[in-house]
C-alpha positions as CSV (number, residue, x, y, z in Angstrom):
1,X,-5.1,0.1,9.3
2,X,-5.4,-2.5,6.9
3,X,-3.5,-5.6,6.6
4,X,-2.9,-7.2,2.9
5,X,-2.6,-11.0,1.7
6,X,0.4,-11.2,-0.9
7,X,0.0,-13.6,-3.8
8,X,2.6,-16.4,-4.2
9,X,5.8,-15.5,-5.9
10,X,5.3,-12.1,-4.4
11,X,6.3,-12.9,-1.0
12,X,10.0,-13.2,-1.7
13,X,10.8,-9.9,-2.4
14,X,8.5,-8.5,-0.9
15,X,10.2,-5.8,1.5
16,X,12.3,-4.8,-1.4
17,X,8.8,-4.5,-3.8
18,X,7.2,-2.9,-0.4
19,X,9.8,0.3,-1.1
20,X,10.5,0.3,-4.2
21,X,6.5,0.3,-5.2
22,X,6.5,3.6,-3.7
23,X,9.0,5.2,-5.5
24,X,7.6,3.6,-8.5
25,X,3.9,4.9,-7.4
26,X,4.3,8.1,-5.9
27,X,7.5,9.4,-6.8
28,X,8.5,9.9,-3.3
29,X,11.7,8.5,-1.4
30,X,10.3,7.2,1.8
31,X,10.9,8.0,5.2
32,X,12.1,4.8,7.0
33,X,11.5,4.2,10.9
34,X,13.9,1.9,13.3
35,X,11.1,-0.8,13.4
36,X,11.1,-1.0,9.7
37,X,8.2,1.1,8.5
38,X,8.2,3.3,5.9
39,X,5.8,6.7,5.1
40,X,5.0,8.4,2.6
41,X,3.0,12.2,2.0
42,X,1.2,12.6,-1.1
43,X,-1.5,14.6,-2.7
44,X,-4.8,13.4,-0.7
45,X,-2.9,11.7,1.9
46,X,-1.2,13.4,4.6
47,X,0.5,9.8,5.7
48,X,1.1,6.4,3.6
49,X,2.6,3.8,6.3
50,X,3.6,0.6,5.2
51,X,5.3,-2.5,7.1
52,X,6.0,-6.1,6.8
53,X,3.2,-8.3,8.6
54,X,4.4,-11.0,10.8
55,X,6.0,-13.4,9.1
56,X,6.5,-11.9,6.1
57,X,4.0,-12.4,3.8
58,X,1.6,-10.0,4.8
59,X,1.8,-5.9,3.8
60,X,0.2,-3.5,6.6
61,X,-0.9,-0.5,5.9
62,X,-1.8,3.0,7.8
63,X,-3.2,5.9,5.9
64,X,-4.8,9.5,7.1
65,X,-6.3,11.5,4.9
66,X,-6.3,15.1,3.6
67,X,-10.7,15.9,4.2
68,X,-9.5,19.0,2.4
69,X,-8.1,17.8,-1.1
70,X,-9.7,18.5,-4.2
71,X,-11.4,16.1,-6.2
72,X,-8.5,15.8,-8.8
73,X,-6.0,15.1,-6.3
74,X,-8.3,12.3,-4.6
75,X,-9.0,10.8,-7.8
76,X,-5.1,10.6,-9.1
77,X,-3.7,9.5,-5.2
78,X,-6.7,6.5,-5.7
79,X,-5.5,5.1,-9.0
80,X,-1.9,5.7,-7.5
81,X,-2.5,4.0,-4.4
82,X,-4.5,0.9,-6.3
83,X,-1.2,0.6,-8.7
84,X,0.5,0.3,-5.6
85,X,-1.1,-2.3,-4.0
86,X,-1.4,-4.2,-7.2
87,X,2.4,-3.8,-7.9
88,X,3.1,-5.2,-4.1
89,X,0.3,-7.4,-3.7
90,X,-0.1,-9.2,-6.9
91,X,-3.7,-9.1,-6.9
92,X,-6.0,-6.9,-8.6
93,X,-8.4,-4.3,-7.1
94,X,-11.0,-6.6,-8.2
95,X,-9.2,-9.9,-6.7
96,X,-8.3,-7.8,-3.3
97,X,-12.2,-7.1,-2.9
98,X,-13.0,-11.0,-3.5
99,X,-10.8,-11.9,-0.5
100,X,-12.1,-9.8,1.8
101,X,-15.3,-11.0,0.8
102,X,-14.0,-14.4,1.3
103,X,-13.0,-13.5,4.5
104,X,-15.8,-12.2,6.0
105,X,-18.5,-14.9,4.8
């Protein structure tokens, strides 16, 4: 699990961005939970959860993995999954790394 700063601006819409980045992304209508999550299953991932943080202004995200997927699929569900957080987010893969970096030190 993994839990994602969003830049300002972004933090408005966020739960609408939050859904509507994975249809954008993936192409998928996602499954919604009573406590507000939402999941995804695509290519090399067998589950895509994402929630609201507390507060608000914070994306959380679950993922398992398919060990078994080709190299293809990993490779496209990556670069789908990066757009994704960037789209949500705000910040680039790049900028993401920086402030975990950040974080840590």
């Amino acid at each position: 699990m993994q839990e994602y700063k969003i830049k300002r601006g972004y933090t408005k819409q966020l739960a609408d961005s939050m859904v509507q980045g994975l249809r954008d992304q993936f192409e998928i209508e996602p499954a919604v939970s009573e406590d507000g999550h939402y999941t995804i299953s695509y290519g090399a991932l067998l589950r895509l959860e994402v929630w609201l943080g507390e507060g608000g202004k914070t994306l959380i995200v679950d993922t398992e993995a398919d060990r078994n997927a080709d190299d293809e699929t990993i490779i496209d569900t990556n670069r789908r999954f990066r757009n994704y957080l960037q789209q949500v987010t705000g910040y680039t893969a790049k900028e993401r790394a920086k402030k975990v970096k950040k974080m840590l030190d």
